[in-house]
N, C-alpha and C positions, 0 to 999 in steps of 0.2 A: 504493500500500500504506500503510493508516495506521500510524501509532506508535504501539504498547502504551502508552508513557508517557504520551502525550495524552488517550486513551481516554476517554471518560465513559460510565461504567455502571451499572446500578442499586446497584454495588458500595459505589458511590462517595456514594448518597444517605444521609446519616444523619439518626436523629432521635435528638433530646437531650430526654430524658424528666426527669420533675421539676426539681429545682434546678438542673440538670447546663448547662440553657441559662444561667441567670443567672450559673454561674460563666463559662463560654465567652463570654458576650458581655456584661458588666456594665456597660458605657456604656450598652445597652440601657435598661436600668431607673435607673439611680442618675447618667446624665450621664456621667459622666469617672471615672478611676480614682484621680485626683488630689488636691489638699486638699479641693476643692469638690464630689465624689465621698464622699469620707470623712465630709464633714459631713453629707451629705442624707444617709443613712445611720441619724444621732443624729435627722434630723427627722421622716425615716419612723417612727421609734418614739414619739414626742413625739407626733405628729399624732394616733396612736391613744385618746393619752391627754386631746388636747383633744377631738377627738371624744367623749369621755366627757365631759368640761367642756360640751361643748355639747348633749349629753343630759340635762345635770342632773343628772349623779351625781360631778364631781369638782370639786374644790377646789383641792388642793394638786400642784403635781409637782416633784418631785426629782428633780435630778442630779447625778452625780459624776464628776470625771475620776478616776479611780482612781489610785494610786501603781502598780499593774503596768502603765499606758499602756490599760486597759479601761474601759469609761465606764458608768455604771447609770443608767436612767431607771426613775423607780419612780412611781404616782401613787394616788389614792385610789379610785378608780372602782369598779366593780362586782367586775372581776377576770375573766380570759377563763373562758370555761366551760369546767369541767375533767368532766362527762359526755361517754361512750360517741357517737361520731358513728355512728350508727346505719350510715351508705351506707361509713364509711370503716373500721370496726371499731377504731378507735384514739382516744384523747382528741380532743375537740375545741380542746383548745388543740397539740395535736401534730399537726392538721388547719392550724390556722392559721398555725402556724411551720412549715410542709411544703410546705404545696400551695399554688401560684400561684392566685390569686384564688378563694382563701377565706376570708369573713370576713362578720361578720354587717350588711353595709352596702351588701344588694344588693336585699333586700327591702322598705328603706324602713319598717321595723316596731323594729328595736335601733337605727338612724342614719339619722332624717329627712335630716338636714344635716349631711354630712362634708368632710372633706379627703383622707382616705385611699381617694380613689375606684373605685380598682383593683382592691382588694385582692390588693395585691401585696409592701407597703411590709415587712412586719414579718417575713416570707419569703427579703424579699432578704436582708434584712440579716443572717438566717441563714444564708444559703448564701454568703453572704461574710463571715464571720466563724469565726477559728481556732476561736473559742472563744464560745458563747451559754450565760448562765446564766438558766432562770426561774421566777421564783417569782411564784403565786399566794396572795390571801389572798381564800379565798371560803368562806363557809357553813359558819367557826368552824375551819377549817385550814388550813394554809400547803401548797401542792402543789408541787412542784421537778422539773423534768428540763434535763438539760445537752445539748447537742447541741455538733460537730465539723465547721464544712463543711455544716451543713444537714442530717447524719445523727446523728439521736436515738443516746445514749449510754445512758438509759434509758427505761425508760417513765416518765409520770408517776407519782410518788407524792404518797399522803397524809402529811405528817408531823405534826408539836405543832400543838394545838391554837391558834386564836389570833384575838384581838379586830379584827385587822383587813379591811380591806377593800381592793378593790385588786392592781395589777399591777406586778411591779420585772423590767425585763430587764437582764443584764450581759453585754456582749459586747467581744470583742478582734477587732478588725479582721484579716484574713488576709491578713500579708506578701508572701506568693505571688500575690496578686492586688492590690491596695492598694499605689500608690506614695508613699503619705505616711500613717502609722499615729499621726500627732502631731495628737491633740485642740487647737486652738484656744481659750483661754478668751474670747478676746474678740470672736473672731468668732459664737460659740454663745455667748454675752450679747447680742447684738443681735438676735439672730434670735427668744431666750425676751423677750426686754425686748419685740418687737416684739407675740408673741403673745398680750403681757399683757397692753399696750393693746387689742388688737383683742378682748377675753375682759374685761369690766370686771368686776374682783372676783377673778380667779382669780389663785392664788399661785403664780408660778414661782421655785423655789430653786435654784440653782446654785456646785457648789463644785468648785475646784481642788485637789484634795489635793496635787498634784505641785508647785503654784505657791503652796499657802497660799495663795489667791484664793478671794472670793465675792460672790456679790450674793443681792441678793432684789429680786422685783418683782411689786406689787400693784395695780394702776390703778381707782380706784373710777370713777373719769372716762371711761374706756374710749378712744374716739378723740378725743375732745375734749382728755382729756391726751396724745393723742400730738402733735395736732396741737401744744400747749402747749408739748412738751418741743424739738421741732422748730423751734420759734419764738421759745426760750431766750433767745438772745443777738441778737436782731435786734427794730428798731425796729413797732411794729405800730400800723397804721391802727385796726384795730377792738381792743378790749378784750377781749373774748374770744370763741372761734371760734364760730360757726354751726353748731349739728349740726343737721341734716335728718335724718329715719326715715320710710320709707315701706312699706308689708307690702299686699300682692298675690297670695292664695291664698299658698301657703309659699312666697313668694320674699322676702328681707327686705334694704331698701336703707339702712344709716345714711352719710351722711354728714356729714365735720366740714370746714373749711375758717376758713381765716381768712387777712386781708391783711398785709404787710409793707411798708416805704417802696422795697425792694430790687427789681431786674430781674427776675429767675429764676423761674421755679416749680417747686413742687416739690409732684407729686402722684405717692399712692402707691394701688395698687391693690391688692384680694383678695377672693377666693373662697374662700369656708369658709376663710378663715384662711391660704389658698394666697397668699403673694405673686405674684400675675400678672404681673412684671417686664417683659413685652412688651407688655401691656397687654390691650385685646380689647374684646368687643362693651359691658359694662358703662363703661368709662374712653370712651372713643368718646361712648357717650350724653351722660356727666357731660359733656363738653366742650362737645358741640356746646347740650345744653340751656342751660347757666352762661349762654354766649352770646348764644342767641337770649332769655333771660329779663333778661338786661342790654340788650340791645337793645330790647325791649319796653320796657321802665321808661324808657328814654330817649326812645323815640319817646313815650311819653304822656305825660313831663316837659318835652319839649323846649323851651318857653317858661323854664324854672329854667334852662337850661344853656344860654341862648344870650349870646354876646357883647354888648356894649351897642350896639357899632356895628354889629352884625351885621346883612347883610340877606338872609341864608339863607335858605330856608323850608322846607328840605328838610331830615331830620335825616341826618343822618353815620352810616354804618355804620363801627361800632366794631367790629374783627377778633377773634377768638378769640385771639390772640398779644396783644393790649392788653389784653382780659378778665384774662387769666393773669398779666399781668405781677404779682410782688411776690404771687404766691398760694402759701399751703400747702396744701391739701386731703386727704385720705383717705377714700377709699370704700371699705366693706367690704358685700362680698354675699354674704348667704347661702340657699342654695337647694339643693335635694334636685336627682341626677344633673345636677352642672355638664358640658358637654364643654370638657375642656382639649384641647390640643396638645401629645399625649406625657405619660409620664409621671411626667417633675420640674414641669410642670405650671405653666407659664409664660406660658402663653396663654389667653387663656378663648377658645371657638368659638363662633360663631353661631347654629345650631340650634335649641339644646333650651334658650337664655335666651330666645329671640324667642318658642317654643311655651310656654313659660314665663310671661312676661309677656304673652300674647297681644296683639303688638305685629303 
């Protein structure tokens, strides 16, 4: 005889419609619930707005840690579209802070090259958030609605008129789900300082109301100064780094690198501006090419590099771990439909780079 209690039944199958998943399961989408949770959060919003930087329509992006513990990302860009979504009968920007993957970076026509691949990023952060505030500035007036938990508060409205252009969200992280609601200043300065070399030109500003803290960061240099700034205080072989660019139908490779007198290396990697931290099929290439391209040089120099007493005739295979020694490098790729691994977006996948590069 079974147990009632054990049972499984169709009773027992639920489905969790709109937002209602992202709050039940928010590792899901955002990692972890915790400080490193809380931040990718402030990035998901950020991304949208480099994505706009990398369309060519923004400049500048502001942030704020607020004095209530709520943070504002505000930028220049175009501003979401606040017309009627025709399939959804609601604003299109009440589309985009609603509905799990909507947003205009599916068809390759609003966002050749993104970060925010999912579209999911600006969503979550609504359905985990006590409190969202957003203002648009599109086609001569500011448009506002607030949401609660991912549930519109009002519709959007039009109100005063206004000169700007551009997107500002303000949101309060939701205590009931969020085990750490304490914005970071310095950990969110490494991350925008990061964005702004890899973005050369574009202005990221960042202020702590709560700490009287700020920076500003503007890298005309792009990775060349990051490598630069990485390279600060350590002794360097070359004078200044090596950027490499190479463009392949819409795939675009820059790389900067430069040597130091020291052991380590230290190479970073990204996609559309996605720190790839595990690295992937892009960082694999850069390696194994560095390699075999130093190898080459040596094998066709090897009369320059031989000992005086030497009676070798063969040249020395030099390892990928001796190439690297005392190296900084940064590769940044940028390409339409990268696949990562998940969606904090840590890995780049092999597929659609290889059908990409027609490798």
């Amino acid at each position: 005889m079974s147990d009632e209690k054990n049972e499984y039944k169709s009773t027992d199958i639920q489905v969790l419609e709109g937002l209602e998943a992202v709050r039940k399961l928010p590792g899901m989408y955002i990692g972890s619930t915790g400080i490193e949770g809380l931040h990718h959060l402030v990035y998901e919003v950020v991304d949208n707005s480099i994505d706009e930087a990398l369309a060519g329509y923004c400049k500048n992006i502001f942030i704020s840690i607020n004095i209530d513990g709520s943070i504002t990302i505000e930028d220049d860009g175009r501003g979401i579209p606040t017309g009627i979504h025709k399939e959804q009968g609601v604003s299109a920007a009440q589309v985009v802070l609603t509905v799990l993957h909507a947003g205009g970076k599916f068809d390759k026509k609003s966002y050749k090259v993104s970060g925010g691949l999912h579209g999911v990023g600006i969503s979550v952060v609504n359905a985990l958030s006590k409190k969202l505030d957003m203002e648009i500035y599109r086609d001569g007036y500011v448009y506002r609605q607030s949401y609660s938990k991912g549930i519109p508060l009002n519709k959007l409205e039009r109100c005063e008129k206004t000169n700007k252009n551009g997107t500002s969200i303000s949101f309060l992280p939701d205590d009931e789900i969020m085990e750490s609601n304490n914005f970071d200043f310095d950990i969110l300065s490494n991350k925008l300082r990061e964005l702004a070399f890899l973005n050369a030109g574009i202005h990221i500003n960042i202020i702590d109301e709560i700490n009287n803290k700020s920076h500003d960061f503007k890298y005309d240099g792009g990775i060349k100064s990051f490598v630069e700034y990485i390279n600060q205080n350590k002794n360097t072989i070359i004078k200044e780094p090596i950027f490499i660019t190479a463009k392949k139908g819409d795939v675009i490779m820059d790389i900067a690198l430069q040597y130091n007198d020291g052991y380590s290396e230290i190479i970073y990697s990204y996609v559309n501006n996605i720190n790839t931290k595990e690295g992937g099929t892009h960082l694999a290439g850069f390696k194994s090419a560095l390699t075999r391209v130093i190898n080459g040089y040596y094998v066709s120099n090897m009369g320059n590099f031989k000992d005086r007493g030497s009676k070798r005739s063969e040249p020395v295979q030099i390892s990928g771990d001796d190439v690297r020694e005392g190296l900084i490098a940064v590769i940044s790729l940028k390409m339409p439909s990268p696949q990562f691994e998940g969606q904090t977006k840590t890995k780049l996948g092999i597929v659609l780079l290889k059908a990409s590069l027609n490798l």
